[in-house]
C-alpha positions as CSV (number, residue, x, y, z in Angstrom):
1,X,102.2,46.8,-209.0
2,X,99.1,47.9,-207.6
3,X,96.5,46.5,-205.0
4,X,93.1,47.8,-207.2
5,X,89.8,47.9,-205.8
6,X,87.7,44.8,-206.7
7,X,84.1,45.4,-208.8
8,X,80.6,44.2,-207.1
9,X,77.7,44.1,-208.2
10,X,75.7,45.7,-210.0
11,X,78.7,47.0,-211.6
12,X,77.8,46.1,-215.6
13,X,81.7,45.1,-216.2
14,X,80.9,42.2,-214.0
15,X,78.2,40.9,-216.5
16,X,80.2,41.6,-219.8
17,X,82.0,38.7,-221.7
18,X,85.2,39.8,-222.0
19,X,87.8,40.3,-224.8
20,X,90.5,38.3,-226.2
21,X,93.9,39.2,-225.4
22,X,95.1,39.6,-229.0
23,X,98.9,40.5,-227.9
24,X,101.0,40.0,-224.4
25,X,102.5,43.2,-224.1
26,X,103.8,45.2,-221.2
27,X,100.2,46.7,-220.3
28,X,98.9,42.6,-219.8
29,X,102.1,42.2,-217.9
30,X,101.4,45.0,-215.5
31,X,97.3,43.8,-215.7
32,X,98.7,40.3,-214.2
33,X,100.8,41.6,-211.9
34,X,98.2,44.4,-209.8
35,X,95.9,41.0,-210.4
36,X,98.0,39.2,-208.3
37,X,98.6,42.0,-205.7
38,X,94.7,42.9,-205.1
39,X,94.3,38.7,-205.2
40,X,96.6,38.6,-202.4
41,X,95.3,41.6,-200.8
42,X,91.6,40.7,-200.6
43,X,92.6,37.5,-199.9
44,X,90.6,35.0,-202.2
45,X,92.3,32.1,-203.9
46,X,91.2,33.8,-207.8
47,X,90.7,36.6,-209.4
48,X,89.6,37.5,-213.2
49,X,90.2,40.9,-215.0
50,X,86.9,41.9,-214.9
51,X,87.1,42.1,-211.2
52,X,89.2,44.8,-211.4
53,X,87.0,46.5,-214.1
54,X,88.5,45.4,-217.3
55,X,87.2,43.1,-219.5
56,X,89.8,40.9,-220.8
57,X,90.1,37.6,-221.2
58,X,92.7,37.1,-218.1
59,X,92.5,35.3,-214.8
60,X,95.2,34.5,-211.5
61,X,94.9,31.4,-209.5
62,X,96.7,31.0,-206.3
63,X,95.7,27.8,-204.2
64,X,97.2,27.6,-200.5
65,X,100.6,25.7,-200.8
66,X,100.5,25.8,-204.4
67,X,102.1,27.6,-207.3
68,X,100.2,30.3,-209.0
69,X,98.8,29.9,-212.4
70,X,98.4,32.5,-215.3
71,X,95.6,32.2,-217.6
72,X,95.6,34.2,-220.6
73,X,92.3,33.7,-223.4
74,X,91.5,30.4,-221.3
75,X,88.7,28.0,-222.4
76,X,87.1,24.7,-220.7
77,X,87.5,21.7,-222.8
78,X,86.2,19.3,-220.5
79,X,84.1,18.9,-217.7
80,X,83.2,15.3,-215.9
81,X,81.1,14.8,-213.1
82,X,79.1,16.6,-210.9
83,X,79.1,18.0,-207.0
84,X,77.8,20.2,-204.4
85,X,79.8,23.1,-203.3
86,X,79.5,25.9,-201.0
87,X,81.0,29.2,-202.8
88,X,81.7,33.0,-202.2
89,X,82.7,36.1,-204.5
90,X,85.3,38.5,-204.0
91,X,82.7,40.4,-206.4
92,X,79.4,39.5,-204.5
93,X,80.9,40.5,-200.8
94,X,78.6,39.1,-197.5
95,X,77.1,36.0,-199.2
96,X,77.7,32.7,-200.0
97,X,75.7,29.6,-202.3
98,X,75.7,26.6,-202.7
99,X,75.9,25.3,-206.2
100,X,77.0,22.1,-208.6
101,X,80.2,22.5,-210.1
102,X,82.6,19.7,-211.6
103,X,84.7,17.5,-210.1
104,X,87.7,17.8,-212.7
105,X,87.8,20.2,-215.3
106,X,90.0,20.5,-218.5
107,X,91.5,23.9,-219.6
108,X,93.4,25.5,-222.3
109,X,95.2,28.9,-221.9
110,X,98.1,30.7,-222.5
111,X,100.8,31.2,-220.3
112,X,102.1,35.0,-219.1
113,X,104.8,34.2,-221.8
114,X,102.2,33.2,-224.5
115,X,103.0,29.8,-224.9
116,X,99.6,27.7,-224.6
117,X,99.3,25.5,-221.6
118,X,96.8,22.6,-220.4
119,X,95.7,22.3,-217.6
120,X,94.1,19.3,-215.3
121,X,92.1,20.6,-212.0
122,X,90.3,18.5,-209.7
123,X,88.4,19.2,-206.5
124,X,89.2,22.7,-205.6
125,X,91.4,23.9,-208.8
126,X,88.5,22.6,-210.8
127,X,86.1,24.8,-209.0
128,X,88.9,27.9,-208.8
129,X,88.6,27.4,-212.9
130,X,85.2,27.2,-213.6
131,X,84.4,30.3,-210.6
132,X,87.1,32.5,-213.0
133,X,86.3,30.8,-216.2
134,X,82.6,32.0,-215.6
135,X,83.4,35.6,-214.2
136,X,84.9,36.1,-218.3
137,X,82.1,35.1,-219.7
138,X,80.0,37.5,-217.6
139,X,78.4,34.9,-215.2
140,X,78.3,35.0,-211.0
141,X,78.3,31.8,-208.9
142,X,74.8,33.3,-207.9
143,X,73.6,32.4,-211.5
144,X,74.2,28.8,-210.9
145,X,72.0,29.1,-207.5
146,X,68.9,26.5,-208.2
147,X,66.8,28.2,-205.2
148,X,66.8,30.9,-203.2
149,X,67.1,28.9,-199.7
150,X,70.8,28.1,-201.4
151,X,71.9,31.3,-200.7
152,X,73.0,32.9,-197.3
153,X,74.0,36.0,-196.0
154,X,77.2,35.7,-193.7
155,X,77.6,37.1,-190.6
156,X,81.2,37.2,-190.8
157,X,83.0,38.2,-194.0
158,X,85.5,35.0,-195.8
């Protein structure tokens, strides 16, 4: 297990859709695990594998207090309703947005064992999912930014 360093922009891997995991083998299992260790170390609350500069379909969610979650080749099934939230990037360090995101979201995935999972988020899981969901697909929270006054540079970093 490894703490790896984390992609920013420009870097092009950031802005690639990435590929299906076709088989769970040791390589994804190691993949998860330094995920989970540079999640930790940074520390942010997500973390996809593009971050880390490779562009599979694989993303770690760790809310505080709860239990982490695995997502292997995960996709949004649903999305209902709408809100405003104020949201960083491990990937896009010194700034932060503020953007629409859902208020629960619907997901399908597989498991670190392979078995296919749903899951339910609402509030902040539902924004943790869409934030990762997105990096996999090659999009930023800055993408979603309707005007330039929504975005900020911090004078302190998260």
């Amino acid at each position: 297990m490894a703490v790896l360093k984390i992609r920013t922009l420009p870097d092009p891997v950031l802005r690639r859709k990435a590929k299906k995991v076709t088989k769970i083998d040791g390589s994804i299992q190691k993949l998860i695990d330094d995920m989970i260790d540079t999640m930790h170390a940074a520390p942010g609350v997500g973390l996809a594998a593009p971050q880390i500069g490779v562009s599979l379909r694989v993303a770690v969610i760790e809310l505080p207090g709860e239990e982490l979650i695995t997502l292997i080749n995960p996709a949004i099934i649903k999305k209902q309703g709408e809100r405003i939230v104020a949201e960083a990037c491990l990937s896009v360090p010194g700034y932060q947005g503020e953007i629409k995101r859902a208020v629960t979201v619907k997901v399908k995935a597989q498991d670190r064992q392979g078995r296919e999972i749903r899951l339910k988020g609402e509030e902040l899981l539902a924004h943790a999912l869409e934030h990762e969901l997105d990096h996999l697909n090659g999009i930023l929270y800055i993408d979603h930014i309707e005007s330039p006054d929504k975005l900020w540079k911090l004078t302190q970093q998260l």
